[in-house]
N, C-alpha and C positions, 0 to 999 in steps of 0.2 A: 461799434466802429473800432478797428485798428488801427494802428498808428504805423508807420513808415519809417519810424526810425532804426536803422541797421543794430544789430545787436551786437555791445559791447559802447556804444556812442552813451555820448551820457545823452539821459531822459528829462522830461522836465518832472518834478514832483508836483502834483494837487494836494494841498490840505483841504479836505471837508468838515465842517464843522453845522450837525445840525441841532437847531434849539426848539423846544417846545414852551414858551413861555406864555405866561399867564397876561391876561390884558394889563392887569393891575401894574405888571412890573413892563410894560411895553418901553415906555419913556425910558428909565431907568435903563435897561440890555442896551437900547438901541445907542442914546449916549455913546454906552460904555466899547458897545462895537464900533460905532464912526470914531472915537479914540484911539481905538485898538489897531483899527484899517491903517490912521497917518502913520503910526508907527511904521504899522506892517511896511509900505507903501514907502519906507525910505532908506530902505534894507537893500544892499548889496543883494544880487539874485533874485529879485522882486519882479513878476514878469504880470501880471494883470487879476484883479477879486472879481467877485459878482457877491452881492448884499440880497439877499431875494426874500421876499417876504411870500407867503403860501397866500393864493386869491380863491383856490378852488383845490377840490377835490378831499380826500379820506384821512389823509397823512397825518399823525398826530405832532411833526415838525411844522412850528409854522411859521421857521425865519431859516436861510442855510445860509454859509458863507462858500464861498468857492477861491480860493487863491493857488493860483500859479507860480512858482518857482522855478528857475534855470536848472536846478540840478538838487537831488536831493542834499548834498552837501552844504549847502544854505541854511537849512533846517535848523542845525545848532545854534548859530547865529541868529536866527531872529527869534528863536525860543527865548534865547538870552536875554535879547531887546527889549521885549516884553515883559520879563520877569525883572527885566530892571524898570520898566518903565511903571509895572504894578506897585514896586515898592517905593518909588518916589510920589506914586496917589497913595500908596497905605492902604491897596487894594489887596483882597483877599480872593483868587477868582472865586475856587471853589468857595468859601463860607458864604460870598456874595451870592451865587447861581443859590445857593441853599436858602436864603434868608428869604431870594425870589420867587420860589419855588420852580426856577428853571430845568428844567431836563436835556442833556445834552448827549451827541453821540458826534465823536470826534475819531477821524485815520487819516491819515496819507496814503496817497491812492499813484500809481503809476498808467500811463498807457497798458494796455491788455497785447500783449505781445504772442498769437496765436504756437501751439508749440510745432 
């Protein structure tokens, strides 16, 4: 599906983030993502997530996040949020994802704009 927005208008940005994690570390991810969401979720540019956990099918992802932003230029800003908000837990993402044995695949994604 294409999108309708005229070119040169600003876009909204998608961050995707998909995790493969282990049952053992379920509790544990999910926590740390419902924490991660408030943040997100109170950010300047902040337009709607999806939390999706995998029911069916081949996919070795078996939890994605999907978040919405007004404009890519938001990005910085809640990157920052975050990285502030990791180090007032004394969270370590990646060492954390490592110790879980999580697997991640993370981009920002724009509408496909046909040429």
């Amino acid at each position: 599906m294409s999108s309708n927005i005229p070119a040169g208008d600003i876009a909204p940005l998608y961050r995707i983030n998909k995790f493969a994690v282990p049952a053992s570390a379920r509790a544990e991810f999910v926590d740390l993502v419902e924490k991660t969401l408030v943040v997100i979720r109170s950010q300047d540019g902040y337009v709607k997530d999806l939390f999706l956990e995998q029911h069916a099918g081949p996919g070795k992802y078996n939890f994605c996040t999907m978040i919405e932003f007004e404009s890519e230029a938001f990005a910085p800003k809640v990157a920052a949020a975050i990285a502030d908000f990791d180090t007032r837990l004394g969270v370590d993402r990646a060492a954390l994802m490592a110790r879980l044995g999580v697997e991640t695949d993370s981009a920002s994604y724009k509408s496909f704009q046909p040429a």
